[in-house]
C-alpha positions in Angstrom: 126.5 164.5 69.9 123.7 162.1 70.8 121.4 162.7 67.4 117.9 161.0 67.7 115.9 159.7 64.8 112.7 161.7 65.6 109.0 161.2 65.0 106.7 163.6 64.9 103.4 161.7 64.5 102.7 162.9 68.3 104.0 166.5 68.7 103.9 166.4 72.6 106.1 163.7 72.5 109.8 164.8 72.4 111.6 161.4 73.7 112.2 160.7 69.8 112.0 157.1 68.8 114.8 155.1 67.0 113.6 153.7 63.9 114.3 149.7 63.5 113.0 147.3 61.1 111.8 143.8 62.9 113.5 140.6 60.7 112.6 138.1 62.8 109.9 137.4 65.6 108.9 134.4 66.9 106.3 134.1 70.3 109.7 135.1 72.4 112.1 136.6 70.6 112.4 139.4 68.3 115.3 140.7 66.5 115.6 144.3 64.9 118.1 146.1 62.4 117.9 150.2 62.2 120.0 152.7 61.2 120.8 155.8 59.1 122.9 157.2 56.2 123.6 160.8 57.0 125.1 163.5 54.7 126.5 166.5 56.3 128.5 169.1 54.6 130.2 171.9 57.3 131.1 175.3 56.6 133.7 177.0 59.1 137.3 179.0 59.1 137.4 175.8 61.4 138.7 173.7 58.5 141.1 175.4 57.1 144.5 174.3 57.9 148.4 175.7 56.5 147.9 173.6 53.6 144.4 173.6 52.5 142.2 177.5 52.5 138.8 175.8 52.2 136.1 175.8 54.9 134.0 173.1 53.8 134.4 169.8 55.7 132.7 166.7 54.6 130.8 165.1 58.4 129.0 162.2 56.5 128.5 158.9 58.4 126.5 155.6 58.5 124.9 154.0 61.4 124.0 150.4 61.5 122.8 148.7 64.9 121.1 145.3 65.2 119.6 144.2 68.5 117.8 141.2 70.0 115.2 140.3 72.8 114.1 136.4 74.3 111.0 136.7 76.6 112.5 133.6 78.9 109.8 133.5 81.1 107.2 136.2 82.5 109.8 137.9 85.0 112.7 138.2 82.9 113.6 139.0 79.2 117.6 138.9 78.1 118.6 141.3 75.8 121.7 142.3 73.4 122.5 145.4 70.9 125.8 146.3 69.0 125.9 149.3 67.2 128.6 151.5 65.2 129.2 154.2 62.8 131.0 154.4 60.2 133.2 158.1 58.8 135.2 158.7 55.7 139.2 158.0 57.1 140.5 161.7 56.9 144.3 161.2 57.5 146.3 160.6 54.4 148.9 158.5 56.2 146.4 155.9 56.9 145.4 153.1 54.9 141.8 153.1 56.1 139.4 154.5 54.2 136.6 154.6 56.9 136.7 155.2 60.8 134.5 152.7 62.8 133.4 153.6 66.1 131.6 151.7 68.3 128.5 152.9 70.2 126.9 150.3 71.8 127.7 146.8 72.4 125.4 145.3 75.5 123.9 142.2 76.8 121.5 142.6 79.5 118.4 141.1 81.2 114.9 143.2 81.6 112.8 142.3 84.9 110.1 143.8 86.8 112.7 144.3 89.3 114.8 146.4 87.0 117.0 145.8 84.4 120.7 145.6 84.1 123.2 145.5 81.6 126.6 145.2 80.9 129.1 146.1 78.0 129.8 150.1 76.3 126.9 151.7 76.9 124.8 154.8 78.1 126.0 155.7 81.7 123.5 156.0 84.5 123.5 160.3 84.1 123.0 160.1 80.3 119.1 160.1 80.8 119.7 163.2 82.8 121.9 164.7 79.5 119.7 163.5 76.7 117.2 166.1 78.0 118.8 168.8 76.4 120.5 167.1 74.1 118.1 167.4 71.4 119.3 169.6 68.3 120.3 167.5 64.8 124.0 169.4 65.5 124.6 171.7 68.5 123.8 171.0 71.7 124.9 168.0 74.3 129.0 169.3 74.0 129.1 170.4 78.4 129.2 166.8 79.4 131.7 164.6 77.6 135.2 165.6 79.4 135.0 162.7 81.8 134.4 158.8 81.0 131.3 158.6 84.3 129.7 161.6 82.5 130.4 161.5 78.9 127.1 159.8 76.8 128.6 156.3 76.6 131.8 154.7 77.9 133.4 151.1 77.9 133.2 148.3 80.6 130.2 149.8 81.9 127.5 147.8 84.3 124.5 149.9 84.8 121.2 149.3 86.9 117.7 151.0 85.7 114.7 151.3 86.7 111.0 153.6 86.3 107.9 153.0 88.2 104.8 153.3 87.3 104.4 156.6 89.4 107.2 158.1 87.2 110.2 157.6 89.2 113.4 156.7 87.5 116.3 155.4 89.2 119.6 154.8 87.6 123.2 153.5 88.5 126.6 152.5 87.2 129.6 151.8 87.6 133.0 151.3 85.2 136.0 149.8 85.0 139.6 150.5 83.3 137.8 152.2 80.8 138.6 154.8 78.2 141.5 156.8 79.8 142.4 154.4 82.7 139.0 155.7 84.3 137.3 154.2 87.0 134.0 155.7 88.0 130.1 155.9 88.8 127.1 158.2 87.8 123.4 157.6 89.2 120.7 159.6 88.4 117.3 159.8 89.7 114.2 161.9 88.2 110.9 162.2 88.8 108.3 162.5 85.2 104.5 163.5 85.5 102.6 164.9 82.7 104.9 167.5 80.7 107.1 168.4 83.2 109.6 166.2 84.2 112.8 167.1 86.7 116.3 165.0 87.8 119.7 165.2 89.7 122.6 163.2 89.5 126.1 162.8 90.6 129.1 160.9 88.3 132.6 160.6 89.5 135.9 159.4 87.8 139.3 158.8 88.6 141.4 159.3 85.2 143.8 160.4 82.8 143.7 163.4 80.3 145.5 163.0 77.7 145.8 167.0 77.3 147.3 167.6 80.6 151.1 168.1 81.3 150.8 164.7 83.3 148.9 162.8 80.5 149.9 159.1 82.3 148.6 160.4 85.8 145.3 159.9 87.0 143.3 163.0 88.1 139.8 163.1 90.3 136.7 164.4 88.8 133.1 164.4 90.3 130.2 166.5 88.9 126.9 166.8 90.4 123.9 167.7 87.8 120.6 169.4 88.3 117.8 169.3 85.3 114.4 170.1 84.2 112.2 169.5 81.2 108.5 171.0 79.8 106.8 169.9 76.6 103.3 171.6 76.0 101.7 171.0 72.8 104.6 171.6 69.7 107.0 173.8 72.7 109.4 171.6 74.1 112.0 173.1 76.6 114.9 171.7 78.5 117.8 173.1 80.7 121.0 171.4 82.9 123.0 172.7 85.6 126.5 170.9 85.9 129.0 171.7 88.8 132.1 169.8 90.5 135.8 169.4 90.1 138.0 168.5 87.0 140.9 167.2 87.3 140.7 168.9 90.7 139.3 172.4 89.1 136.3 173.7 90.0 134.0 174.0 86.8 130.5 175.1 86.0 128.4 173.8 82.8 125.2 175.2 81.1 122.8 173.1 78.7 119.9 174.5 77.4 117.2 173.5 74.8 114.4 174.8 73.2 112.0 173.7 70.1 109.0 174.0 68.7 107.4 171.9 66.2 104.4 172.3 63.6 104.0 170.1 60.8 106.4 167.8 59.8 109.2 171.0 60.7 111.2 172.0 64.0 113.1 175.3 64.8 115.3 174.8 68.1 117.2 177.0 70.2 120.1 175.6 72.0 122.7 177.4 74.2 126.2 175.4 75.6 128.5 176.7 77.9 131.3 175.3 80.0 134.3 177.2 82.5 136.4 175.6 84.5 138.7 177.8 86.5 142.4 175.9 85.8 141.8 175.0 82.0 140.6 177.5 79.9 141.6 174.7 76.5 138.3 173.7 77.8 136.2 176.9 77.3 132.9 175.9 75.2 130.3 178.3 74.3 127.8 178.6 71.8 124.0 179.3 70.5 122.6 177.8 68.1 120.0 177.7 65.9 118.4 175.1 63.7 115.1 174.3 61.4 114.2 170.6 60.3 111.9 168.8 58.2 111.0 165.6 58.4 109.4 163.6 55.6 108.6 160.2 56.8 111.9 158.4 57.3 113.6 161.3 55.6 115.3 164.2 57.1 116.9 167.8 56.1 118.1 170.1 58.4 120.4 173.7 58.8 122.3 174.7 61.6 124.2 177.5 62.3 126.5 177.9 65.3 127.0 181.6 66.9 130.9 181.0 68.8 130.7 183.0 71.7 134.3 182.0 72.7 137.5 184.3 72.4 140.6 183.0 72.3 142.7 183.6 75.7 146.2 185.1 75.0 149.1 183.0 74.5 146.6 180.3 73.1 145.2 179.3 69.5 141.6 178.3 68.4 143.7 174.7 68.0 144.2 174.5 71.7 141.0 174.3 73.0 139.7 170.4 72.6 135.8 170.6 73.6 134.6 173.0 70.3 136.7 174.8 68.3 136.2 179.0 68.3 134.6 179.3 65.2 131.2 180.1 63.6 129.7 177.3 61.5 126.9 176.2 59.3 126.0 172.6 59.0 123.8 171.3 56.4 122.5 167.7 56.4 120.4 165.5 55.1 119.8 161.3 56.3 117.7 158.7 55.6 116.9 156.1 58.1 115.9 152.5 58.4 
């Protein structure tokens, strides 16, 4: 899920800030360091497997991004971030201990033009997604079956750009990315006060690696409709998603809701997800979460209600966008 280091120094504001430490800054160029240490412990018939009762799951990870910014002139500013996370290696066979996985790695330039950047990335319809996906743990799962829709992706070129009447325009395209894709996703939306609304349209020509044809490429396309409102602590946020994958029609549902007071947050989130061929892709859930935050400290609980039942002649093992389970996640993270 896209988890956000959040600030609540401004209640009204819900477009959390990353936290990042400046190490260097000169009269044109700064360069930042950020990150997090997170400890999660999960609680779900999820984990048990034929060898091992227990339902607790260790989630921890570490997140360490650096990123860098030259002012060249007055009209253009060139930019770079790399970012990854690190997880505790799970398989026994492996000699790893950790997982790394990258999340960003980008250069770019910044104009008053717009800006544009190249490398794994956001796609252009993740500022459409990130609206609802807020929550520490459960929200943000209806959109990451295709490479043009999924948060981030490889080999990605992307165009943005907001006026200063609110308008934000975004596009991309990528190329023989994860999954042999080829795709696109823009995304336009219009911001003004609290209330803030968008569309978009990605489309991807890939392969699945859990269809019977795993080496053939399939057509996707998915058109998104969206709408945000913050007033005072309430912040509320819901997306429509629709299209084809791999050529089955599908609908998606992504709702948000939160309200914060203090230096605490309780959210509601709801996901769902149908598409008409695939049931192994079935995803829905509400859940519900509080938070406090204590400077750059955080703790949070969340509990997931599954709202899924397993189809006959399947197991909760089949399906590959959320398992069928209840679970309780308890974390804790520090950032920097």
């Amino acid at each position: 899920m896209n988890i956000k280091f959040i600030t609540l120094a401004v209640a009204s504001s819900i477009a959390f800030p990353v936290s990042a430490a400046t190490v260097y800054k000169d009269s044109n160029t700064d360069f930042e360091i950020g990150g997090r240490v997170e400890g999660r412990a999960n609680f779900s018939d999820a984990n048990k497997t034929s060898s091992n009762s227990s339902t607790y799951e260790d989630m921890s990870r570490v997140r360490l991004n650096v990123q860098g910014k030259q002012e060249y002139n007055q009209d253009i500013s060139f930019v770079g971030r790399y970012e990854f996370e690190l997880t505790e290696q799970t398989d026994p066979a492996s000699d790893d201990e950790v997982d790394i996985n990258t999340r960003h790695m980008y250069v770019g330039a910044e104009t008053s033009m717009g800006n544009l950047y190249y490398g794994h990335q956001n796609n252009a319809v993740t500022y459409l997604t990130d609206w609802t996906d807020m929550a520490e743990t459960y929200s943000g799962y209806t959109n990451e079956y295709t490479v043009a829709s999924a948060d981030r992706a490889k080999n990605v070129i992307r165009y943005a750009i907001t006026t200063p009447e609110g308008i934000t325009f975004q596009a991309d395209g990528n190329f023989n990315s994860d999954s042999q894709s080829d795709g696109y996703s823009v995304a336009l939306a219009y911001e003004v006060n609290n209330l803030g609304v968008g569309v978009g349209y990605s489309a991807s020509d890939q392969t699945y690696s859990w269809k019977t044809d795993p080496n053939l490429k399939h057509d996707s396309d998915t058109y998104y409709l969206t709408a945000k409102y913050s007033f005072e602590g309430f912040y509320g946020a819901a997306l429509y998603q629709g299209g084809k994958i791999a050529d089955s029609d599908f609908y998606a549902i992504d709702a948000f809701a939160s309200y914060t007071f203090g230096d605490n947050m309780v959210d509601l989130s709801y996901n769902k997800y149908s598409a008409d061929d695939y049931v192994i892709l079935d995803i829905e859930f509400i859940a519900i979460e509080y938070a406090r935050y204590m400077g750059n400290f955080a703790a949070y609980a969340s509990y997931k209600f599954n709202l899924v039942d397993v189809a006959s002649g399947y197991t909760s093992a089949d399906y590959i966008g959320d398992n069928t389970d209840d679970e309780l996640m308890l974390g804790v993270r520090y950032s920097f």
